[in-house]
PyMOL Python script that loads the backbone (N, CA, C, O; Angstrom):
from pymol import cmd

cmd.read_pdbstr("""\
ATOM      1  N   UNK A   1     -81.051 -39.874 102.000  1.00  0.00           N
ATOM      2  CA  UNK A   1     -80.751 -39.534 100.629  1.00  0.00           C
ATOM      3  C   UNK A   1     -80.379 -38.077 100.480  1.00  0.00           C
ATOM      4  O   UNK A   1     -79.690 -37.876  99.480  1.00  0.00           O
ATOM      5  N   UNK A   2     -80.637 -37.048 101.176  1.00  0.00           N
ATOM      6  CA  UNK A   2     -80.454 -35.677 101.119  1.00  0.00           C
ATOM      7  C   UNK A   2     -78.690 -35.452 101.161  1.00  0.00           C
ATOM      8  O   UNK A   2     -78.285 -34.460 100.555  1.00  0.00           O
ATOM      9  N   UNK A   3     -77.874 -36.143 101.703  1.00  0.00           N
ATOM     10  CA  UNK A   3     -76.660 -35.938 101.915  1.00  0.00           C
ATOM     11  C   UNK A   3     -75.706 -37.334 101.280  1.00  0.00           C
ATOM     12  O   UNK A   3     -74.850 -38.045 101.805  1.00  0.00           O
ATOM     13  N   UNK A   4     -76.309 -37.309  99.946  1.00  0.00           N
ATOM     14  CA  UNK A   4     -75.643 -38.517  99.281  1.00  0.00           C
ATOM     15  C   UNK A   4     -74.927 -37.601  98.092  1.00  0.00           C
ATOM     16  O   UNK A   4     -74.272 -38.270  97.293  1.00  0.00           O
ATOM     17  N   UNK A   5     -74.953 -36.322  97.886  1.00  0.00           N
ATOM     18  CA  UNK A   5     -73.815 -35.710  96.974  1.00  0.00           C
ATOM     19  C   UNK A   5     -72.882 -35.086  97.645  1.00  0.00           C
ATOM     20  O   UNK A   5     -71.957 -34.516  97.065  1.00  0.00           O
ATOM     21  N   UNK A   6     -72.998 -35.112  98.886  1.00  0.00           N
ATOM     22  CA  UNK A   6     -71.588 -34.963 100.107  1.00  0.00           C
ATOM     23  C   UNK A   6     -70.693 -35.916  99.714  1.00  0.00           C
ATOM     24  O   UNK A   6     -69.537 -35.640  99.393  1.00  0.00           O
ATOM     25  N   UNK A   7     -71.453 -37.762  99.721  1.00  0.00           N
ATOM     26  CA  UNK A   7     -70.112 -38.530 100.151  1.00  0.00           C
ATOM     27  C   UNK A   7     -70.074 -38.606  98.891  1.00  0.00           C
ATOM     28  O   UNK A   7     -69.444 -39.660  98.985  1.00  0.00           O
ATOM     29  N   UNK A   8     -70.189 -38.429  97.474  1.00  0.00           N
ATOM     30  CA  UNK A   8     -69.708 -38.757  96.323  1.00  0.00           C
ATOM     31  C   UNK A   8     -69.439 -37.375  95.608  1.00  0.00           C
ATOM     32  O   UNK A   8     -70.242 -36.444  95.660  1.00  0.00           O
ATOM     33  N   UNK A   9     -67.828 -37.313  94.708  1.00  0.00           N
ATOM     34  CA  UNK A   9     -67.343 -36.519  94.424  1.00  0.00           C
ATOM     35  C   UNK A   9     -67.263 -37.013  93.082  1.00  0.00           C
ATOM     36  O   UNK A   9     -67.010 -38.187  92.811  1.00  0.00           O
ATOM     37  N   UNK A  10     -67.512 -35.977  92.120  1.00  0.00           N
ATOM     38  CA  UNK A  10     -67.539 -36.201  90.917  1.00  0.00           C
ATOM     39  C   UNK A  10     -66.805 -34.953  90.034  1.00  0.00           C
ATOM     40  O   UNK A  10     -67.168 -33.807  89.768  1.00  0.00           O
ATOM     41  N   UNK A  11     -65.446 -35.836  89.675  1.00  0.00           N
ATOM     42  CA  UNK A  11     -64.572 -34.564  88.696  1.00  0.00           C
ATOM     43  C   UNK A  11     -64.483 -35.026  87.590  1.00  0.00           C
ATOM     44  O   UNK A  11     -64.668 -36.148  87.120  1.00  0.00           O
ATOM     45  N   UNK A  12     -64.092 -33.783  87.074  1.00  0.00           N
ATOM     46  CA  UNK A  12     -64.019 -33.177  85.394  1.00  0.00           C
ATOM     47  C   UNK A  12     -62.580 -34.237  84.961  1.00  0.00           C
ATOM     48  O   UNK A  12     -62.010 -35.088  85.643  1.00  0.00           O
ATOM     49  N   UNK A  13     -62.364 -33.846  83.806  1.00  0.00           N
ATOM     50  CA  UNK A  13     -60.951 -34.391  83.261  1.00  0.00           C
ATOM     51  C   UNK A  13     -59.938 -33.390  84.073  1.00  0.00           C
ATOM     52  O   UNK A  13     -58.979 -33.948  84.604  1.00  0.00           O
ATOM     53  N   UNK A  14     -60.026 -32.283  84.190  1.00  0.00           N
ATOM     54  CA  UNK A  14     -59.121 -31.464  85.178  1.00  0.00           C
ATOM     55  C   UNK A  14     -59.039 -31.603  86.389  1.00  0.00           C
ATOM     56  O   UNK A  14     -58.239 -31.037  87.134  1.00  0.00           O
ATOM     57  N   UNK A  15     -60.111 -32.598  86.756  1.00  0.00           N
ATOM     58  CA  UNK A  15     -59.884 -32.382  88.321  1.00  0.00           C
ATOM     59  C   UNK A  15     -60.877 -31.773  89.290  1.00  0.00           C
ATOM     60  O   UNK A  15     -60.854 -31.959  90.507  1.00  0.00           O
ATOM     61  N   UNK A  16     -61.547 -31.203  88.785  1.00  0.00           N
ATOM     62  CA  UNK A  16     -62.161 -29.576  89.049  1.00  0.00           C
ATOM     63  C   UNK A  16     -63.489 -30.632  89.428  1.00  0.00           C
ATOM     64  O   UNK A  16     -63.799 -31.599  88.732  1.00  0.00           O
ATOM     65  N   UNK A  17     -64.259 -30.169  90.818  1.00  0.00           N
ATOM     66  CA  UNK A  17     -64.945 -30.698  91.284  1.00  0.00           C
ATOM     67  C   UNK A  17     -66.584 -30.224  90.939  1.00  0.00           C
ATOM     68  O   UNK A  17     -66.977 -29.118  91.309  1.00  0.00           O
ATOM     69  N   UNK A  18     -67.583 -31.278  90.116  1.00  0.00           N
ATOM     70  CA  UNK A  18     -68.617 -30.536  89.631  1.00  0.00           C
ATOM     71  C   UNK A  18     -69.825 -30.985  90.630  1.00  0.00           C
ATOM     72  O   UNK A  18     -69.643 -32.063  91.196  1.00  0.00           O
ATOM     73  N   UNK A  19     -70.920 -30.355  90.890  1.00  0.00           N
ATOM     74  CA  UNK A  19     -72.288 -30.350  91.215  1.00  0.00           C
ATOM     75  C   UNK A  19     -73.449 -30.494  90.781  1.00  0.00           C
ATOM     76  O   UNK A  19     -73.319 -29.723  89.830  1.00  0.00           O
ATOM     77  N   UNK A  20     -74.878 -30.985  90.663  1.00  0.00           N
ATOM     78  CA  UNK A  20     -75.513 -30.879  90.099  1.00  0.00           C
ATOM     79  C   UNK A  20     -75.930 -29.324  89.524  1.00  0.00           C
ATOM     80  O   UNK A  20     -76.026 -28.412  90.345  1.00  0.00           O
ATOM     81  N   UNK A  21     -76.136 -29.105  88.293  1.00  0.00           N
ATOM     82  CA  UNK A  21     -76.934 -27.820  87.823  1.00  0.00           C
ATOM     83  C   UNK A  21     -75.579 -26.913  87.156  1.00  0.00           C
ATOM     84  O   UNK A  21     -75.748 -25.769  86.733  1.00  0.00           O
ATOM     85  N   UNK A  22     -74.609 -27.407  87.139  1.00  0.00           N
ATOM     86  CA  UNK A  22     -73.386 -26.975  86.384  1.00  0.00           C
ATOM     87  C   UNK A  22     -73.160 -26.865  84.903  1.00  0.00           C
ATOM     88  O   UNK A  22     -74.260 -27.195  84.460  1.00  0.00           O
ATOM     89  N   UNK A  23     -72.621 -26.676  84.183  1.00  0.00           N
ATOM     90  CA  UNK A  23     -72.468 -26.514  82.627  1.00  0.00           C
ATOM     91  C   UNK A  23     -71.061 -27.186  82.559  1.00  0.00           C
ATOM     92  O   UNK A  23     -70.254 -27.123  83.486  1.00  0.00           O
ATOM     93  N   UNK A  24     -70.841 -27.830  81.391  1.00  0.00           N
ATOM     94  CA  UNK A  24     -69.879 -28.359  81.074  1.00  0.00           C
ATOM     95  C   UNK A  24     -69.396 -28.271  79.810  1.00  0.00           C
ATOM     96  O   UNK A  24     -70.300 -27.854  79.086  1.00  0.00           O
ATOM     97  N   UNK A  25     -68.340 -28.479  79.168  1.00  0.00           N
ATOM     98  CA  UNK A  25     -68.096 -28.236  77.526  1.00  0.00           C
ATOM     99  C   UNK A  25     -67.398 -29.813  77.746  1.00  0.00           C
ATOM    100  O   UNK A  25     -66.987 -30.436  78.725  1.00  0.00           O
ATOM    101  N   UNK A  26     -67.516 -30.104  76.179  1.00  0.00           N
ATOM    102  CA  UNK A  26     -66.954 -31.108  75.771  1.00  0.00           C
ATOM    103  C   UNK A  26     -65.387 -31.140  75.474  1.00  0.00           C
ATOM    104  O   UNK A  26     -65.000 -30.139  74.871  1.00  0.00           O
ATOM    105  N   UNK A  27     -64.406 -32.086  75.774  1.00  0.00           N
ATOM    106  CA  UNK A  27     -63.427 -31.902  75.204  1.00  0.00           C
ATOM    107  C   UNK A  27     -63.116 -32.430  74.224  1.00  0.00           C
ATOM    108  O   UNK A  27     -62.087 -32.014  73.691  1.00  0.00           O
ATOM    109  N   UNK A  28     -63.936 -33.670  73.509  1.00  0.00           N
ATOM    110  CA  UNK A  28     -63.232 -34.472  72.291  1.00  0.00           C
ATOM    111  C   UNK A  28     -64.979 -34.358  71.643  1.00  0.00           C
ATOM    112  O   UNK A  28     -66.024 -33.888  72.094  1.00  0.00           O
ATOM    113  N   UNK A  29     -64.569 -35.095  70.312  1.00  0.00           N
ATOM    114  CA  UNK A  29     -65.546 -35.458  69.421  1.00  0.00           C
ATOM    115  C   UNK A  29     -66.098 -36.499  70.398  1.00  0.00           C
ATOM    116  O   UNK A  29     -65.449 -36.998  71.316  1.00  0.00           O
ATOM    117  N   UNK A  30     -67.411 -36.778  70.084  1.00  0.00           N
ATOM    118  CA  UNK A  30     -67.983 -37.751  70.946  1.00  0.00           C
ATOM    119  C   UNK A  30     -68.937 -38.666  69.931  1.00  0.00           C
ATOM    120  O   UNK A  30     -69.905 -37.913  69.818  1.00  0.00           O
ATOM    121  N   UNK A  31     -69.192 -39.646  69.259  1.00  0.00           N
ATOM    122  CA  UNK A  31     -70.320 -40.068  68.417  1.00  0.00           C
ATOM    123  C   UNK A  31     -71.259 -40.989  69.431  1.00  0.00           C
ATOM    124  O   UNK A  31     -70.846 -41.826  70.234  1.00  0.00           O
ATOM    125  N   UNK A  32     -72.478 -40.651  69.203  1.00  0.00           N
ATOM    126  CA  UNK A  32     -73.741 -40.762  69.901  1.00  0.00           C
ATOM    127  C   UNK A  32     -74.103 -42.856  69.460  1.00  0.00           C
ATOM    128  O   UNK A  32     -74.291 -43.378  68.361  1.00  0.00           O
ATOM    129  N   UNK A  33     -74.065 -43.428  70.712  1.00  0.00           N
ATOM    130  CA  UNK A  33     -75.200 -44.448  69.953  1.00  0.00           C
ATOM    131  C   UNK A  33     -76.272 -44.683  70.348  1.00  0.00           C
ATOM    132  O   UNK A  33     -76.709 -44.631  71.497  1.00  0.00           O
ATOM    133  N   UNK A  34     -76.935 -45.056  69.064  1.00  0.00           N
ATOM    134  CA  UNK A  34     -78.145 -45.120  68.823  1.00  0.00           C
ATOM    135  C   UNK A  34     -79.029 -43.740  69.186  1.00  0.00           C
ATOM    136  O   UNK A  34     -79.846 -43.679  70.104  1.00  0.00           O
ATOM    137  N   UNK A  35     -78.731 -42.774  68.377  1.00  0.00           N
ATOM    138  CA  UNK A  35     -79.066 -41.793  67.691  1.00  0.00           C
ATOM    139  C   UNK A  35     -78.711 -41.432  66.070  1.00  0.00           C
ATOM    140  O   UNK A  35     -78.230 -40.405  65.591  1.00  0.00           O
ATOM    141  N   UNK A  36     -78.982 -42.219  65.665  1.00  0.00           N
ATOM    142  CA  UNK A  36     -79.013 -42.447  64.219  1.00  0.00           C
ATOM    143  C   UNK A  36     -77.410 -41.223  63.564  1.00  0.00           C
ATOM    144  O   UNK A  36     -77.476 -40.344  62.705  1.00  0.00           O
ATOM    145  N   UNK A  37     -76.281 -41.625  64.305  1.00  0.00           N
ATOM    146  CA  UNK A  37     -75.345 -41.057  63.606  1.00  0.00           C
ATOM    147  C   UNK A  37     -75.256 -39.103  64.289  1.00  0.00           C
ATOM    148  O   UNK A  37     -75.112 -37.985  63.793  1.00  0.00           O
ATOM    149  N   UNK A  38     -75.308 -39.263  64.652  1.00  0.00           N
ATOM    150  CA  UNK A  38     -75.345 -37.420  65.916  1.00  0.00           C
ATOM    151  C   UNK A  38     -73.977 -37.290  65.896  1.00  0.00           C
ATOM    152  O   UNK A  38     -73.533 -38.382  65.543  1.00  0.00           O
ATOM    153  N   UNK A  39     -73.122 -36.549  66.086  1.00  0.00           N
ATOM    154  CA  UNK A  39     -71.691 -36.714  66.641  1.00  0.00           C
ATOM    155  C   UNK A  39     -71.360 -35.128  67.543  1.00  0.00           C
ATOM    156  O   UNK A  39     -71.382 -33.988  67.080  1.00  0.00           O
ATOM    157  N   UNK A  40     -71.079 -35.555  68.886  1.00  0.00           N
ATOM    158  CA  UNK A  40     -71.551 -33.696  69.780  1.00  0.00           C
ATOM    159  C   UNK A  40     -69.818 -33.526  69.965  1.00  0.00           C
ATOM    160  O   UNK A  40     -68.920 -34.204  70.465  1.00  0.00           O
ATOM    161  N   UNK A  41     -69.950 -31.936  69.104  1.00  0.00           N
ATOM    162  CA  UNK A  41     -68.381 -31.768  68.490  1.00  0.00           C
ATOM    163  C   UNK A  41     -67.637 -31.120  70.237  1.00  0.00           C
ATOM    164  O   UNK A  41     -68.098 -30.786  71.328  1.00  0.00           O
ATOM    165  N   UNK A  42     -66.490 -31.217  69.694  1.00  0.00           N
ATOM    166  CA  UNK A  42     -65.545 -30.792  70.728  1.00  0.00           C
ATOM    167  C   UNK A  42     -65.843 -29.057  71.430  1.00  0.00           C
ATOM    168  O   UNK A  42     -65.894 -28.341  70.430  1.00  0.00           O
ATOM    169  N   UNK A  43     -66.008 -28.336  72.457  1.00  0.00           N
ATOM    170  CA  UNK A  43     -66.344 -27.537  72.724  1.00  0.00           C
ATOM    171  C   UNK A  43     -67.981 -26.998  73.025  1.00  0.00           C
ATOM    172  O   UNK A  43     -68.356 -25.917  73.479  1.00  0.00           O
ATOM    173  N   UNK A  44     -68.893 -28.363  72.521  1.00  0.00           N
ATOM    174  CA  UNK A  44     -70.275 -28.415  72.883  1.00  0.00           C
ATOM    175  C   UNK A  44     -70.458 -27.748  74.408  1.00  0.00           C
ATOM    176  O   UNK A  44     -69.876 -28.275  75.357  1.00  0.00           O
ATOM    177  N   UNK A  45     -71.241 -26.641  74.584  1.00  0.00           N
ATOM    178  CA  UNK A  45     -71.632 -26.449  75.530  1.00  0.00           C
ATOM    179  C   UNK A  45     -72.621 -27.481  76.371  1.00  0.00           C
ATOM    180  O   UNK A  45     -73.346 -28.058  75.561  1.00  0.00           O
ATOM    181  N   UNK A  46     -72.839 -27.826  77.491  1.00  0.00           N
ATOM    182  CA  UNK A  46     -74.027 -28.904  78.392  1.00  0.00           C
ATOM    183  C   UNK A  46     -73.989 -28.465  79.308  1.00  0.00           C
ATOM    184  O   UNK A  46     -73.027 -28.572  80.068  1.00  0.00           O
ATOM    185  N   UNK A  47     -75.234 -27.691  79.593  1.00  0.00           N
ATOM    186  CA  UNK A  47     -76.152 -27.100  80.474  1.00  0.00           C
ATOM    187  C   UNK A  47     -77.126 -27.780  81.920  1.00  0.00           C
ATOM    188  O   UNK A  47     -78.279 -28.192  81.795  1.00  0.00           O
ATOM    189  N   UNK A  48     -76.528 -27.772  82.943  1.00  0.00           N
ATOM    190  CA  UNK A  48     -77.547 -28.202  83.590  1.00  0.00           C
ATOM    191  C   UNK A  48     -77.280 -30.053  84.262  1.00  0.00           C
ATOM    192  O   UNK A  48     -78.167 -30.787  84.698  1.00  0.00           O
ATOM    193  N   UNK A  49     -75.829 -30.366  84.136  1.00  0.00           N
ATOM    194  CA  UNK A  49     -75.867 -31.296  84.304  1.00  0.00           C
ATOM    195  C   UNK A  49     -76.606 -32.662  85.751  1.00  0.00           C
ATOM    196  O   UNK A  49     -76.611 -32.460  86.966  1.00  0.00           O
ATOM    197  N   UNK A  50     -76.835 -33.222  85.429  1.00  0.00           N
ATOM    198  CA  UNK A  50     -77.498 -34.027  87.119  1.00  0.00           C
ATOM    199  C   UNK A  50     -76.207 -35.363  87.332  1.00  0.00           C
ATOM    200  O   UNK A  50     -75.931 -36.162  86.437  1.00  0.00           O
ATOM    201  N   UNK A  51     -75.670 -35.349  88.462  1.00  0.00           N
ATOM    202  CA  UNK A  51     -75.220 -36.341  88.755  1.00  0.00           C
ATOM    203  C   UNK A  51     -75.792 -37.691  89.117  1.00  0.00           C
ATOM    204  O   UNK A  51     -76.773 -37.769  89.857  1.00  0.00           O
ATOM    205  N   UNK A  52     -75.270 -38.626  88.672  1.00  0.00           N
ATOM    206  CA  UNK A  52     -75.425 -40.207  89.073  1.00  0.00           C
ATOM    207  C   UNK A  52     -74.873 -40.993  90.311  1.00  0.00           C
ATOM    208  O   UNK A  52     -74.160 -40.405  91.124  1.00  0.00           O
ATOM    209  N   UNK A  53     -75.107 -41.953  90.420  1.00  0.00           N
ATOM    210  CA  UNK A  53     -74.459 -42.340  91.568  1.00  0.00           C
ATOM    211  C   UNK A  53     -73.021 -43.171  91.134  1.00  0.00           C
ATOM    212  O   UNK A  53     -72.463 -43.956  91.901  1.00  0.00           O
ATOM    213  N   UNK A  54     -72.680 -42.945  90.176  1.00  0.00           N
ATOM    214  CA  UNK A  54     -71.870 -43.611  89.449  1.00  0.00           C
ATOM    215  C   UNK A  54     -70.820 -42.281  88.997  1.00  0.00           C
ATOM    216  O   UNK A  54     -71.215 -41.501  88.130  1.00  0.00           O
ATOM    217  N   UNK A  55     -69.290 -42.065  89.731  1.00  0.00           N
ATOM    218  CA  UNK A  55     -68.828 -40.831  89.801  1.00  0.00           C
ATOM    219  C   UNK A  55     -67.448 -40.634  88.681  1.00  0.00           C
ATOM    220  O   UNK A  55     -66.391 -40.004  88.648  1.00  0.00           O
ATOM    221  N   UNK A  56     -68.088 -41.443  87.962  1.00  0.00           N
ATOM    222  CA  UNK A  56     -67.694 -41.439  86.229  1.00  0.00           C
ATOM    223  C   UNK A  56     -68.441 -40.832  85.388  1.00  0.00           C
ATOM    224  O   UNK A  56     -67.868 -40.172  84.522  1.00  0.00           O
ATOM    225  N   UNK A  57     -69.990 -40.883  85.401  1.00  0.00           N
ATOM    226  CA  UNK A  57     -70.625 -40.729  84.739  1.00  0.00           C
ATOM    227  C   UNK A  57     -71.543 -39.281  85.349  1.00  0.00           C
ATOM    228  O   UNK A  57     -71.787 -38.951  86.510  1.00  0.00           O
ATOM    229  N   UNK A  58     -71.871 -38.686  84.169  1.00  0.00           N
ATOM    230  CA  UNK A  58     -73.271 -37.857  84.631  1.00  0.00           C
ATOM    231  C   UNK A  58     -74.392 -37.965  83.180  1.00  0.00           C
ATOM    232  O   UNK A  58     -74.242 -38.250  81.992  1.00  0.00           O
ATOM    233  N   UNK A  59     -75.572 -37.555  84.078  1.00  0.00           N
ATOM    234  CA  UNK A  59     -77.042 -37.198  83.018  1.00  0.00           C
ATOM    235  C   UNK A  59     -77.116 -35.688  82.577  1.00  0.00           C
ATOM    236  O   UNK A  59     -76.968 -34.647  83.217  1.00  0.00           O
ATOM    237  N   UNK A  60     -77.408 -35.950  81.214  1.00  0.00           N
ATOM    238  CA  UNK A  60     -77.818 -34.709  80.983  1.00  0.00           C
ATOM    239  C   UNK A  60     -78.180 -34.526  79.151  1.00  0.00           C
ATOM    240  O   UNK A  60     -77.820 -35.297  78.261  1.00  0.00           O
ATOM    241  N   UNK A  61     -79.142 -33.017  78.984  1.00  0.00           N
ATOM    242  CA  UNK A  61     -79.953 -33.100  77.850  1.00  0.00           C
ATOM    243  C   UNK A  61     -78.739 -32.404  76.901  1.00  0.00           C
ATOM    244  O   UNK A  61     -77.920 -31.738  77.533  1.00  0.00           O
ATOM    245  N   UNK A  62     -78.563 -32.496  75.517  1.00  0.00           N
ATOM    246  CA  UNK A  62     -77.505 -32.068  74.681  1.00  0.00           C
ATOM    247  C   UNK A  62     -78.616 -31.505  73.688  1.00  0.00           C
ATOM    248  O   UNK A  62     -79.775 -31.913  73.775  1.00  0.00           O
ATOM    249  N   UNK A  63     -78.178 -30.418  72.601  1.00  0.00           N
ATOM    250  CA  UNK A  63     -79.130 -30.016  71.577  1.00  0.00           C
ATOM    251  C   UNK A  63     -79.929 -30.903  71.077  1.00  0.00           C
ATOM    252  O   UNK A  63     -81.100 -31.038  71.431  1.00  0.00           O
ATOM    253  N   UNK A  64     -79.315 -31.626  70.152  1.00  0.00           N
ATOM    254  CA  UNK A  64     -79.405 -32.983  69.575  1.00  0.00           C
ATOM    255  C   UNK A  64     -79.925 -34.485  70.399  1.00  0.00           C
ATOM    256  O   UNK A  64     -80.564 -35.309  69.744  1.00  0.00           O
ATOM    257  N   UNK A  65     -79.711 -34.658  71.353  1.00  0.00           N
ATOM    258  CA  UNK A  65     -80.115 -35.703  72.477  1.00  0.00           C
ATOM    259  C   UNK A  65     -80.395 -35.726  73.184  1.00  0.00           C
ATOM    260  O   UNK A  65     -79.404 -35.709  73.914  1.00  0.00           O
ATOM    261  N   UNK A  66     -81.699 -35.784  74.072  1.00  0.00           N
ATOM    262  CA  UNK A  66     -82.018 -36.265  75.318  1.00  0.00           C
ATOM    263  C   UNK A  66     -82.018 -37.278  76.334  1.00  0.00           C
ATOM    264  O   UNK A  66     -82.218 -38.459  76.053  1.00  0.00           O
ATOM    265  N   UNK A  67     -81.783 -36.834  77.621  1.00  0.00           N
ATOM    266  CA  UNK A  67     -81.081 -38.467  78.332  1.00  0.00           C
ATOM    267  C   UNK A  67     -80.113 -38.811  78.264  1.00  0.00           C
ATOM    268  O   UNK A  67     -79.767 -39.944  78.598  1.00  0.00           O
ATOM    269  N   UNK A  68     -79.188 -37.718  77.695  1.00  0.00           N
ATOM    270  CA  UNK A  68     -77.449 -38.521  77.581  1.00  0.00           C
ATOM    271  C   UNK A  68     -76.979 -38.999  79.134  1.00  0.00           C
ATOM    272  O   UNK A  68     -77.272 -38.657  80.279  1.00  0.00           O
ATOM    273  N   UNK A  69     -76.294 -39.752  78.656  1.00  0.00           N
ATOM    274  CA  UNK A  69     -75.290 -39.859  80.103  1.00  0.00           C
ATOM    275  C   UNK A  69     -74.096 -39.864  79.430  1.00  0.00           C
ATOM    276  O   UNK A  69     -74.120 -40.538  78.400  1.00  0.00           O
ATOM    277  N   UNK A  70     -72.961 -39.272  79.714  1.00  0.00           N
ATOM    278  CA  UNK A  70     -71.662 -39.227  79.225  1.00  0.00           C
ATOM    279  C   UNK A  70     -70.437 -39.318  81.059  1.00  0.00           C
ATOM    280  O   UNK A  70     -70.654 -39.225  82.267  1.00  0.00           O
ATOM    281  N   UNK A  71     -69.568 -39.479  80.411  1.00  0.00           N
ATOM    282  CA  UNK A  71     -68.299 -40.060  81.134  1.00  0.00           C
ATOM    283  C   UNK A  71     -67.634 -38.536  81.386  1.00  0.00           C
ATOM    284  O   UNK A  71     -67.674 -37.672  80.510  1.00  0.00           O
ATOM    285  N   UNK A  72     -67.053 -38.338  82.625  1.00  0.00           N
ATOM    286  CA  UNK A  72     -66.631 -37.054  83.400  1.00  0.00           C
ATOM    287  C   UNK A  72     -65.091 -37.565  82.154  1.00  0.00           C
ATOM    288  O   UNK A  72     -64.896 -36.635  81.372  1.00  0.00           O
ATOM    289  N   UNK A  73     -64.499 -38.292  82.006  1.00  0.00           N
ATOM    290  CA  UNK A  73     -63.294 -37.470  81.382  1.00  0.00           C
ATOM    291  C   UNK A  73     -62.991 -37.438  80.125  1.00  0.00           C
ATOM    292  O   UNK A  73     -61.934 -37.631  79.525  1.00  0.00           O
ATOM    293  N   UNK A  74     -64.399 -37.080  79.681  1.00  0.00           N
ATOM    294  CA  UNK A  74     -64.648 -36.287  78.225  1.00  0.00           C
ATOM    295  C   UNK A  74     -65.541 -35.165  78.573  1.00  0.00           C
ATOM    296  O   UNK A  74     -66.362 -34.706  77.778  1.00  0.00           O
ATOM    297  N   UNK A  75     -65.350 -34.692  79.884  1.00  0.00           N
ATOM    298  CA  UNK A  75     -66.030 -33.180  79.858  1.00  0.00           C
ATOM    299  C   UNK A  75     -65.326 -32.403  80.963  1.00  0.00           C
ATOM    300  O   UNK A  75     -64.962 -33.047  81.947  1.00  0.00           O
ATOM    301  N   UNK A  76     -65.065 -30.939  80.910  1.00  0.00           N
ATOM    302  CA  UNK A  76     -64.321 -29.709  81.834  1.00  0.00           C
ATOM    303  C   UNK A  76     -65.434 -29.377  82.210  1.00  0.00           C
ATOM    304  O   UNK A  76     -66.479 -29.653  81.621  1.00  0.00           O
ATOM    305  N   UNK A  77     -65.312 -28.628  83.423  1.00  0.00           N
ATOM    306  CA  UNK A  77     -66.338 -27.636  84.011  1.00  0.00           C
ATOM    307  C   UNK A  77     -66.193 -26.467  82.698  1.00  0.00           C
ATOM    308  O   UNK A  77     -65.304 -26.393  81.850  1.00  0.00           O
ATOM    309  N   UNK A  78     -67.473 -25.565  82.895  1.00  0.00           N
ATOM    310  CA  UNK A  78     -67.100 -24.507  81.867  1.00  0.00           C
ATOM    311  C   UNK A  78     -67.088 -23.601  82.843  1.00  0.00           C
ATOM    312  O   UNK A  78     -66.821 -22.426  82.592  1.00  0.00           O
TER     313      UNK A  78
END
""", "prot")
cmd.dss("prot")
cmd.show_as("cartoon", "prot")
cmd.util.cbc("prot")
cmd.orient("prot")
């Protein structure tokens, strides 16, 4: 398990290759479900992201939400 973020590569909407513990900004409006109506605006900073094994997706905490998982091509490296 130590060398399982070697074989999986996980990019931004640009391309741009991210890591765990990275920051990311949002590029579009995003509305939250099931968070009673949240919506994390375009340019949201996200701090700290953790990758999944799934190299679409990553985890990570937002002001407003904890536990997000959101989709790599609605987010840039910052």
């Amino acid at each position: 398990m130590a060398n399982d973020d070697d074989d999986l590569v996980v990019k931004d909407a640009n391309g741009t290759r991210l890591n765990n513990g990275d920051s990311v900004t949002l590029i579009k409006d995003l509305k939250v479900k099931g968070s009673g109506g949240v919506t994390l605006k375009r340019g949201t900073l996200i701090k700290n992201i953790r990758l999944t094994y799934d190299e679409a997706e990553i985890e990570c905490n937002a002001d407003k939400v904890k536990g997000l998982v959101l989709r790599t091509e609605f987010v840039r490296k910052a």
